[in-house]
C-alpha positions as CSV (number, residue, x, y, z in Angstrom):
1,X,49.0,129.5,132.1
2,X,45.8,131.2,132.6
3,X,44.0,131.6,128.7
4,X,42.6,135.5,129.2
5,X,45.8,137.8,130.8
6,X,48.8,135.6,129.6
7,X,50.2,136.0,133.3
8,X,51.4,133.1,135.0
9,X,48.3,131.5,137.5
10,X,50.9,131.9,140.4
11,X,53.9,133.7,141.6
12,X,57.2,132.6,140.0
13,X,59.6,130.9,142.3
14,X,62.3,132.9,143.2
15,X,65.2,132.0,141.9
16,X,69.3,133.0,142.5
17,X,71.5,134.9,139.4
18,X,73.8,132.5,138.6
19,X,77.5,133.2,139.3
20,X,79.6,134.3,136.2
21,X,83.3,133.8,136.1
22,X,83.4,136.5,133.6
23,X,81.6,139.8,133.7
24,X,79.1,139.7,131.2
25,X,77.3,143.1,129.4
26,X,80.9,144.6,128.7
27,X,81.3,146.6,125.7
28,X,84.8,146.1,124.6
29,X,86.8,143.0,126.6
30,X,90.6,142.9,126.3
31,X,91.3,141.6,123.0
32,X,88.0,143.2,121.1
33,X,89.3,147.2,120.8
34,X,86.5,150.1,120.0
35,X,87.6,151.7,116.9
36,X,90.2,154.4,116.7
37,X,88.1,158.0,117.0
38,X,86.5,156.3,119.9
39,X,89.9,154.3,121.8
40,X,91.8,157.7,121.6
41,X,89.0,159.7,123.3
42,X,88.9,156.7,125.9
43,X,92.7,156.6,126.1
44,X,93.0,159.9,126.9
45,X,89.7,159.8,129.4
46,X,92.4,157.3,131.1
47,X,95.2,159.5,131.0
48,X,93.3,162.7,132.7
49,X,92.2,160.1,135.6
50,X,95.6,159.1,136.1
51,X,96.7,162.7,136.4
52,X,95.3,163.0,140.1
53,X,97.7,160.8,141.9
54,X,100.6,162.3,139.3
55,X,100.3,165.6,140.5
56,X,99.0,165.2,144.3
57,X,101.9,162.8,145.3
58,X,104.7,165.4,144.1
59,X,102.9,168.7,145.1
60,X,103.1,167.5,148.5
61,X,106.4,166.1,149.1
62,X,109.0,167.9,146.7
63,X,107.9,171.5,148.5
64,X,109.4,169.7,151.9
65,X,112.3,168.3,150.2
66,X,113.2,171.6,149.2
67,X,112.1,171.8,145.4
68,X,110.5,174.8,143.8
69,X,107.7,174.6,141.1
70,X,110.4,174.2,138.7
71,X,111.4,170.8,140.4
72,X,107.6,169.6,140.9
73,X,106.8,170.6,137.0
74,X,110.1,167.8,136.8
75,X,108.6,165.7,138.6
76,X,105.7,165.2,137.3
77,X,106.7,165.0,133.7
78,X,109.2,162.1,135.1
79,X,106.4,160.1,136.9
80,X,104.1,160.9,133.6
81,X,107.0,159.4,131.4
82,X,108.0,156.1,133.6
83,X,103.9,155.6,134.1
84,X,103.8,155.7,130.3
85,X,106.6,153.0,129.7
86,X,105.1,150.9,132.9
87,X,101.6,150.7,131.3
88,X,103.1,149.7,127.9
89,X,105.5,147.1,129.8
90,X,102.4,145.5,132.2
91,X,100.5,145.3,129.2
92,X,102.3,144.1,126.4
93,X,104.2,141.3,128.9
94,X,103.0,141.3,132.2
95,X,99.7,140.5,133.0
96,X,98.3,142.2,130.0
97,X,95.5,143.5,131.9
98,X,94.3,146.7,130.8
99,X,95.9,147.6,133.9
100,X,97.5,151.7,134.0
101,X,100.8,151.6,136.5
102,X,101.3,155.2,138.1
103,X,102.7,156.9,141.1
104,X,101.3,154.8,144.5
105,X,100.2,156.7,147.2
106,X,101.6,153.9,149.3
107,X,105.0,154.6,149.1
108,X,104.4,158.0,150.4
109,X,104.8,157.5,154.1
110,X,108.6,156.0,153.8
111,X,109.2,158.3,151.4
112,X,108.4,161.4,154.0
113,X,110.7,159.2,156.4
114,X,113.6,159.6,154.0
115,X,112.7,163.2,153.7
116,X,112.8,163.9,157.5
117,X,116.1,161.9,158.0
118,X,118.6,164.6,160.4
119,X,121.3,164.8,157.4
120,X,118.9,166.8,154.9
121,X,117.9,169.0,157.7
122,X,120.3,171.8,157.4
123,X,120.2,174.4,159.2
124,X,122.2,177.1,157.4
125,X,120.0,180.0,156.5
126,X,122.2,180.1,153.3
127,X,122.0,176.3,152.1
128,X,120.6,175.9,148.6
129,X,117.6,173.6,149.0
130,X,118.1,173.2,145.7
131,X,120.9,170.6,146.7
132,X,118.7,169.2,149.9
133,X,116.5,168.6,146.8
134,X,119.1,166.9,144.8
135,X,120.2,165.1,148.0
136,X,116.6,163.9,149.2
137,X,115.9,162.7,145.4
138,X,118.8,160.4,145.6
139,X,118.3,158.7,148.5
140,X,114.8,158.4,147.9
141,X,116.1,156.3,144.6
142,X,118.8,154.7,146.5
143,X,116.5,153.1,148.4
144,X,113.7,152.4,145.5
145,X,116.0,150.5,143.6
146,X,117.2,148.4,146.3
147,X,113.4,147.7,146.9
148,X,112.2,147.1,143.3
149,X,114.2,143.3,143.5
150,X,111.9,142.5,145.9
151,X,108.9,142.0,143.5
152,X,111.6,141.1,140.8
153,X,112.6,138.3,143.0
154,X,109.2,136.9,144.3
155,X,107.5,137.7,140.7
156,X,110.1,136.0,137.8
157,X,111.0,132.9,140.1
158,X,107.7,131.8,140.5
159,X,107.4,132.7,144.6
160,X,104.3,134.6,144.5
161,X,102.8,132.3,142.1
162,X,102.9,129.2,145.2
163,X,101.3,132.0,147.2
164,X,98.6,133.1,144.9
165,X,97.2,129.4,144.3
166,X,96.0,129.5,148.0
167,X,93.6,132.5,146.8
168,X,89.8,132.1,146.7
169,X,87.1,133.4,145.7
170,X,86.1,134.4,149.9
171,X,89.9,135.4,150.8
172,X,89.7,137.6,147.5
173,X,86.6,139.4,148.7
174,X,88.4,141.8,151.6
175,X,91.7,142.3,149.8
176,X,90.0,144.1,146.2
177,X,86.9,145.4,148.3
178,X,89.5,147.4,150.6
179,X,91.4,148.1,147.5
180,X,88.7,150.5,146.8
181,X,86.8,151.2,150.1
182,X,89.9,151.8,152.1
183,X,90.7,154.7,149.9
184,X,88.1,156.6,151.2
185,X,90.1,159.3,152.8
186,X,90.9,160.5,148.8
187,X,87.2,160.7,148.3
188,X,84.8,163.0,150.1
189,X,87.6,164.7,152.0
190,X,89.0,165.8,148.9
191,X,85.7,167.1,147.3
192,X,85.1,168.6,150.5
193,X,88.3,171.3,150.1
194,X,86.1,173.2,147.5
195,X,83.0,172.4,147.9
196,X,81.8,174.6,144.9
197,X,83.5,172.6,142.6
198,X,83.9,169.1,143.9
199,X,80.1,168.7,144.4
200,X,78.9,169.8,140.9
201,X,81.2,167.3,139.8
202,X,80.3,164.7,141.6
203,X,76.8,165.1,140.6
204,X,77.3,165.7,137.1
205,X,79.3,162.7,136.8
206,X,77.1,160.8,138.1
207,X,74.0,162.6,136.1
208,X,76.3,161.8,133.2
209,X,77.0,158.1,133.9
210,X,73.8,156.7,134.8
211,X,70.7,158.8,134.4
212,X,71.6,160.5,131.1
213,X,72.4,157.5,129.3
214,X,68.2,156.2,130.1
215,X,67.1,160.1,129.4
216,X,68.4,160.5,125.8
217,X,68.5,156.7,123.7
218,X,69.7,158.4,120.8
219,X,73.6,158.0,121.0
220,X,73.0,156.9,125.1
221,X,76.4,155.0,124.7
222,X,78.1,158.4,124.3
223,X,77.8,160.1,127.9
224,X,77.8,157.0,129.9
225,X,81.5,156.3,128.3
226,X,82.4,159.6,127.6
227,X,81.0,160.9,131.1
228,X,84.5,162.1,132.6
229,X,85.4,164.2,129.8
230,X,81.8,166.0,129.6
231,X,81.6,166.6,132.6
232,X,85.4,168.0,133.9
233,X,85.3,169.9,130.9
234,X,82.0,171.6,132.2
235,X,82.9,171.8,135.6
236,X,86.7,172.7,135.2
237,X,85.4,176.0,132.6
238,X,82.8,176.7,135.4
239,X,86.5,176.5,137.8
240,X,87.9,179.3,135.8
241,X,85.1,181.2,135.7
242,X,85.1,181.9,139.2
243,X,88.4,182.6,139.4
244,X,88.6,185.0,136.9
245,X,85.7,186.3,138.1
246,X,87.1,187.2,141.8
247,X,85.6,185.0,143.7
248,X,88.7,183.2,145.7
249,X,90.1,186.9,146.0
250,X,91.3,187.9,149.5
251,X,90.3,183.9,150.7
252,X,93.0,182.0,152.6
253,X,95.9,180.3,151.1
254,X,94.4,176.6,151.3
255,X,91.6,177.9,149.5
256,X,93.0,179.7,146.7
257,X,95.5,176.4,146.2
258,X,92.4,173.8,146.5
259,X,89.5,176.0,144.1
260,X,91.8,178.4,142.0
261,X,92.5,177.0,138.5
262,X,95.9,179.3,138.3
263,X,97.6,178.5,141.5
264,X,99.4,175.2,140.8
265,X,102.2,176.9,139.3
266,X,102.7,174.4,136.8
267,X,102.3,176.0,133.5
268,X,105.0,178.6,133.8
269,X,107.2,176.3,135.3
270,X,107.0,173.3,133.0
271,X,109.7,173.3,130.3
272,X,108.3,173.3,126.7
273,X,110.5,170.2,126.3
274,X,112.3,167.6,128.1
275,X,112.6,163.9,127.8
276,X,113.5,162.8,131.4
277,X,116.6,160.7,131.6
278,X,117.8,157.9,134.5
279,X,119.5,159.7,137.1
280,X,118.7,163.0,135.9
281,X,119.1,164.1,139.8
282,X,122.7,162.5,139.7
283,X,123.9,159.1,141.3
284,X,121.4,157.3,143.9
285,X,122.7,156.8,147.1
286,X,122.2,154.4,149.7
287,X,121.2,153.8,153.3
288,X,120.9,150.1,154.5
289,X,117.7,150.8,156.4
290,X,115.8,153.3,154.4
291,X,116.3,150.5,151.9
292,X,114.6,147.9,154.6
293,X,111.8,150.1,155.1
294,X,111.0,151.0,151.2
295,X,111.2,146.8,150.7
296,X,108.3,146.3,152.9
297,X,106.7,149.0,151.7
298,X,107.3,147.2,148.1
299,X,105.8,144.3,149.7
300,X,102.3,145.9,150.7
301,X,102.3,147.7,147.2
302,X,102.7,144.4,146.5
303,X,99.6,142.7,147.9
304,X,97.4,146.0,147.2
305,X,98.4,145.4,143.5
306,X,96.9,141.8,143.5
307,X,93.9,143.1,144.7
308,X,93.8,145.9,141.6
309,X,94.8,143.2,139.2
310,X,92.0,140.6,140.4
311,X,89.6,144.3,140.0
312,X,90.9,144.7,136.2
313,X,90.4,141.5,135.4
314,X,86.8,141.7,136.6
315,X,85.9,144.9,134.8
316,X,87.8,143.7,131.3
317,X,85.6,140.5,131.1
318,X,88.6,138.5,131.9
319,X,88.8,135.2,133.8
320,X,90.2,135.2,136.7
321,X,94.1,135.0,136.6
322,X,95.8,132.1,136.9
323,X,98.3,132.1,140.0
324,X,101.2,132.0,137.8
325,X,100.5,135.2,135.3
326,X,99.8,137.0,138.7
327,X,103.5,136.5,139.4
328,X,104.8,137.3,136.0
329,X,102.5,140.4,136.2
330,X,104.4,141.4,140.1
331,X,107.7,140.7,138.5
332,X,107.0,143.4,135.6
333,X,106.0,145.9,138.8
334,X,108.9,145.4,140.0
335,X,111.0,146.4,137.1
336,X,108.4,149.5,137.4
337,X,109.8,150.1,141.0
338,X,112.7,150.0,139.9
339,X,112.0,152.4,136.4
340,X,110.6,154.9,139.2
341,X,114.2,154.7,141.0
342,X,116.6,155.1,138.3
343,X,114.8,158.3,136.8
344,X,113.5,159.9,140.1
345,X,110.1,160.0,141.1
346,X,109.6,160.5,144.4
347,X,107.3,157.6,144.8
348,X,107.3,154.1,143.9
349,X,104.8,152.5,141.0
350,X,101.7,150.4,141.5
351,X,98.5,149.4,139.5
352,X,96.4,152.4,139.6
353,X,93.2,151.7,141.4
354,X,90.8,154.8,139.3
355,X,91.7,153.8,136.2
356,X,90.5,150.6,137.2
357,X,87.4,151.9,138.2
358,X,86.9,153.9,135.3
359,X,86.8,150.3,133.3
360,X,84.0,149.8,135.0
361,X,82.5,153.3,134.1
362,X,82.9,153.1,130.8
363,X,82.4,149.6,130.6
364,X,85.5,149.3,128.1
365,X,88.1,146.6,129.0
366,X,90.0,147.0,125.7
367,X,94.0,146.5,126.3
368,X,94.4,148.5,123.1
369,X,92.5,151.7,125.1
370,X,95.1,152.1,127.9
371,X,98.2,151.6,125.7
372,X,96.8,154.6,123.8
373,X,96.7,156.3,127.3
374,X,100.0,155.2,127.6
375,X,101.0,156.9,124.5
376,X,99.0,160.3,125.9
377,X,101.5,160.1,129.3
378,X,104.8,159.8,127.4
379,X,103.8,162.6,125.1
380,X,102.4,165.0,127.3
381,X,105.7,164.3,129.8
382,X,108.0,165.5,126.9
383,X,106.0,168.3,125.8
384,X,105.8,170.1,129.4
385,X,104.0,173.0,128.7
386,X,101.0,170.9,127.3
387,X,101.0,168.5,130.0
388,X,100.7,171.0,132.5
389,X,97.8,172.6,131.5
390,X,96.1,169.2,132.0
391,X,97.6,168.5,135.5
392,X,96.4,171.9,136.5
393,X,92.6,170.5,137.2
394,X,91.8,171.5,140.8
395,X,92.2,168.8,143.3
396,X,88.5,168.4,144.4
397,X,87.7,167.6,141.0
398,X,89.8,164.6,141.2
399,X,88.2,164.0,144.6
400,X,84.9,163.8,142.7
401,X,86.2,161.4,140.3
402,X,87.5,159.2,142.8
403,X,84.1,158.8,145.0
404,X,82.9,157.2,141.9
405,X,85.7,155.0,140.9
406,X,86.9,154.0,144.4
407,X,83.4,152.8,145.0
408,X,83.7,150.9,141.5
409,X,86.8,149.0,142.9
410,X,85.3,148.0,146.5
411,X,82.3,146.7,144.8
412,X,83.5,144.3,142.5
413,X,85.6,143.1,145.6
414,X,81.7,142.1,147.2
415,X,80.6,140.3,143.6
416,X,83.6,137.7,144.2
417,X,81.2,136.3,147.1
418,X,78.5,134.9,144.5
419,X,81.2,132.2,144.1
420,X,80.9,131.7,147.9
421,X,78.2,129.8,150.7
422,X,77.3,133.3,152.4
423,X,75.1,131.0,154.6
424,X,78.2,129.2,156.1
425,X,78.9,130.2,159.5
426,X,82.4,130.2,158.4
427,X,82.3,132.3,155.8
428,X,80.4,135.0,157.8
429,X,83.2,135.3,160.3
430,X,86.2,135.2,158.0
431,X,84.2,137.9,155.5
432,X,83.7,140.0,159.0
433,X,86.8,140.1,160.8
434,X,88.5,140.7,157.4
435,X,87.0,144.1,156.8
436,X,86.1,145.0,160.2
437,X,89.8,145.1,161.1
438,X,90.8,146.1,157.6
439,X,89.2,149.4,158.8
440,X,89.7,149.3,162.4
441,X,93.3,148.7,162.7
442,X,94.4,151.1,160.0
443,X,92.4,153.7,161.8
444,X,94.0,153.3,164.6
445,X,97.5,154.4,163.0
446,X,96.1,156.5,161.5
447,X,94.4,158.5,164.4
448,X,97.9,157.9,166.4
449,X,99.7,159.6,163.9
450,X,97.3,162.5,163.0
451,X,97.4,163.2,166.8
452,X,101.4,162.0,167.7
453,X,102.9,163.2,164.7
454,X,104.5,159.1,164.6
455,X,102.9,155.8,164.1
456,X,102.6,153.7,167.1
457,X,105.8,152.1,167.0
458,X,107.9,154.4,167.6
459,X,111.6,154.0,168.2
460,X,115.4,155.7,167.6
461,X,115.2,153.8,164.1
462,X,113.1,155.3,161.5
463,X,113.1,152.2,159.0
464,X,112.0,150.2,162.1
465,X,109.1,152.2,162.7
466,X,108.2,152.6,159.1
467,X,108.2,148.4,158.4
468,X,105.6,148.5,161.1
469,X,103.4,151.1,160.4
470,X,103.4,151.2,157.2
471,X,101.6,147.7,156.3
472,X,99.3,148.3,159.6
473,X,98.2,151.5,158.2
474,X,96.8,150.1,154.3
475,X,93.5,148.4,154.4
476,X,93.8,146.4,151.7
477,X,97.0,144.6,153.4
478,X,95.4,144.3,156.6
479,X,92.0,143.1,155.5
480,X,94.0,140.8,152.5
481,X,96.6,138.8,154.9
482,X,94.4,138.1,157.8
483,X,91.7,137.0,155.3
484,X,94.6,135.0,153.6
485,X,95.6,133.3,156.5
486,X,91.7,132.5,158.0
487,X,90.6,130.9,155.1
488,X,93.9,128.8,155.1
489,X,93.5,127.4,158.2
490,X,90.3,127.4,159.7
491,X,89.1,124.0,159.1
492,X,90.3,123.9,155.9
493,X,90.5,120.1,155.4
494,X,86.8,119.8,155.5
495,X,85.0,118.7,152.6
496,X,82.4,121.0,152.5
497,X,84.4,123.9,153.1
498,X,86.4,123.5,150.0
499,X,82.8,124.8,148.2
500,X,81.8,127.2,151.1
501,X,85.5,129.1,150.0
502,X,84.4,129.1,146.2
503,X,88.1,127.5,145.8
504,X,85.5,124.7,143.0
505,X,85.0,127.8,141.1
506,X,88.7,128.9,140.4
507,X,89.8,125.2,139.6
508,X,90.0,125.7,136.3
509,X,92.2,128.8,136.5
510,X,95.0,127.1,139.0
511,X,96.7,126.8,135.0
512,X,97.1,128.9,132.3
513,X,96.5,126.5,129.7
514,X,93.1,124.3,131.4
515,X,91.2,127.4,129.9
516,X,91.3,128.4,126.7
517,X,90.0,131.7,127.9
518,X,93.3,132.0,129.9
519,X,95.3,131.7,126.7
520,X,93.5,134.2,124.7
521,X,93.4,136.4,127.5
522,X,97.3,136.3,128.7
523,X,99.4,134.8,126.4
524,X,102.4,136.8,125.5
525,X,102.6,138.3,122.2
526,X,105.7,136.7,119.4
527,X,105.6,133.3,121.3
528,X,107.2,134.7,124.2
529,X,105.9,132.5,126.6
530,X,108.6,129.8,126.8
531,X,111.2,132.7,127.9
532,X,108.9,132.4,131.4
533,X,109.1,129.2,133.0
534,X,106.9,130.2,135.7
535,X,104.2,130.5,133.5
């Protein structure tokens, strides 16, 4: 060291951040809760974000199934009240990640299927589509709780557990990185339908989150974590200021419904209160291949889950979960599939990829936080009137919200790779093909369909065409099974390769009990653990 400056006489060698198997500068992990005040603000921060798939998925399929507002208010206070008891379930013995399970945008394409089936399309001027309602609702349960056994099946025997142990760190990488960058078409898109809105509250947010926090020390902690309720608050009163100032007066329709903060029709609708019931819609029936089609829908909910859960994990400060509490965790979604089909909610139940990504936002991984939010959804679903309100934010503020969260999710996909050799040849080309036709292939369907008005495959059998499109359209499930199935057979015997895969890194975490770590993490609560033998 040189005597005068204190500087060092030449430049440092550069050296590589060390890989971490758990996240480190998290506030709260999943066992260390914030206290109270501050876990019921950040509960109900949860509960807000988990609005925007509740109130999307039904405001655009019960209108074509023949529902009024009346039925959507319903439905929403239905999926509010099964996400509530999914969460608590998937926490308390599942996983118990700090993981929210809501509505799933994935099973909304067999769901339309079921919709457009030739014996709810009557053509009577004078039919009640109340009934067609009825009618669609049942079938659409039928055939949920026909697929919920599916993840039942594969999760509580064990089954998915043999599958997850192949996992590594590399084949990880696509499946939770598409998990959150192949949700893109809910990002921009959906700040884009009012621009006036969605774009001050995308930059707010962001303001909020990252620059604020460096601006003001004093109480910096506050706006970073608290950033979604500041700034929705701000821009949601700034909403309703221009409507009730006149400004979406005489625009188009899609305008009104996408900026207005009155158009949702929710408030008026929504009963004061109503505890939803199983089969409030009457008895579920059944059709043998509407049934096939919603099981391998199931199954790519399925994989696009693991991905989420391997995200949570990250973002809570876990380790990374042993194969076998992975499979207990699927078998408790599918006893939310099948919640979802015995009371009615249009669409099935997966882990909910923005709440995940508002973990990493707030930097709070607490399991105690999103069982509060849990709490929020079964109380707002009984008292409608309430609960409304809330789910009447405009939809391009949850756009906002999503650009940031969605982005949270696909980049902690990318940080599994510091367990990886990203100089391997190997490597390079599984990590490539992965997400290139993660992206490419689902765009193709995706184009075909926009253009067709049907996927690809496209025979006389609609459940046909829907357990082909509907797995080739997800990017998570492309990009996560052809990764899968590289990585496990691409000269896989090699020595060297078992290092280049990261597969040294998860050794430790092929058990639940050859970490400690593991068992603080995910043990089940009253010594429940022997009632799981997979486990």
């Amino acid at each position: 060291m040189a005597g005068g400056g204190g500087g060092p006489t030449k430049a440092e060698e550069p050296a590589p951040h060390p890989p971490k198997d758990q996240l480190p500068n998290v506030s709260y992990c999943i066992t260390s809760p914030p206290p109270w005040p501050e876990a019921i603000l950040l509960g109900f921060q949860h509960y807000l974000v988990m609005l925007g798939t509740t109130v999307i998925i039904p405001t655009s399929l019960v209108p074509h199934m023949g529902g009024g507002n009346e039925e959507k208010a319903k439905v929403i206070q239905t999926i509010l009240f099964v996400a509530g008891l999914n969460t608590l379930f998937q926490t308390s013995f599942g996983t118990r990640l700090p993981a929210v399970i809501g509505g799933s945008y994935t099973f909304v394409a067999a769901t339309i299927s079921i919709i457009l089936a030739g014996r709810f399309n009557d053509t009577d001027p004078d039919a009640d589509p109340i009934k067609k309602f009825k009618d669609t609702m049942r079938a659409i349960q039928g055939a949920m709780i026909v697929a919920s056994t599916l993840q039942m099946v594969l999760g509580f025997s064990g089954l998915w557990r043999n599958v997850a142990k192949f996992l590594t760190p590399l084949s990880v990488t696509p499946l939770v990185a598409l998990s959150g960058f192949g949700l893109y078409e809910f990002g921009f898109p959906g700040v884009a339908k009012c621009v006036e809105i969605g774009l001050p509250q995308l930059v707010l947010l962001v303001f909020f989150a990252q620059y604020l926090p460096n601006i003001i020390h004093k109480g910096k902690d506050i706006f970073g974590r608290f950033a979604v309720l500041f700034t929705v608050v701000i821009v949601w009163i700034y909403a309703h200021l221009l409507t009730v100032g006149g400004a979406y007066n005489g625009t188009p329709l899609k305008t009104q419904l996408s900026c207005r903060t009155d158009r949702s029709g929710l408030i008026n609708s929504a009963p004061w209160i109503r505890i939803p019931y199983p089969f409030q819609w009457g008895t579920p029936t059944f059709d043998a291949g509407e049934a096939f089609a919603m099981m391998f829908t199931s199954f790519v909910a399925l994989v696009e889950s693991t991905g989420a859960f391997y995200a949570v994990a990250r973002y809570a400060s876990a380790t990374p979960l042993p194969a076998s509490i992975l499979s207990r965790g699927v078998g408790w979604q599918g006893v939310a599939i099948l919640m979802s089909g015995l009371f009615g909610t249009v669409t099935g139940s997966s882990v909910s990829v923005e709440n995940a990504g508002l973990l990493a936002l707030t930097r709070v991984g607490s399991r105690r936080v999103i069982q509060i939010s849990a709490g929020f959804m079964i109380f707002f679903s009984v008292l409608g009137k309430f609960g409304a309100v809330f789910a009447s934010i405009p939809a391009s503020i949850i756009g906002a919200l999503y650009c940031v969260f969605f982005a949270y999710v696909g980049s902690v996909g990318l940080s599994f790779l510091q367990f990886c050799n990203l100089n391997s040849f190997r490597t390079k080309f599984i990590l490539g093909l992965s997400i290139f036709l993660g992206l490419s292939i689902p765009q193709y369907f995706n184009e075909y369909t926009a253009i067709a008005g049907y996927g690809p495959v496209h025979s006389s059998g609609r459940w046909f065409n829907d357990m082909i499109n509907v797995p080739f359209s997800s990017e998570a499930f492309v990009a996560g099974i052809l990764a899968y199935f590289l990585d496990n057979t691409i000269h896989k015997k090699d020595n060297s390769i078992r290092k280049d895969r990261g597969k040294h890194w998860w050794d430790k975490f092929r058990s639940f009990k050859t970490d400690t770590r593991s068992e603080e993490f995910y043990s089940l609560p009253f010594n429940l653990n022997k009632y799981f033998p997979s486990v």
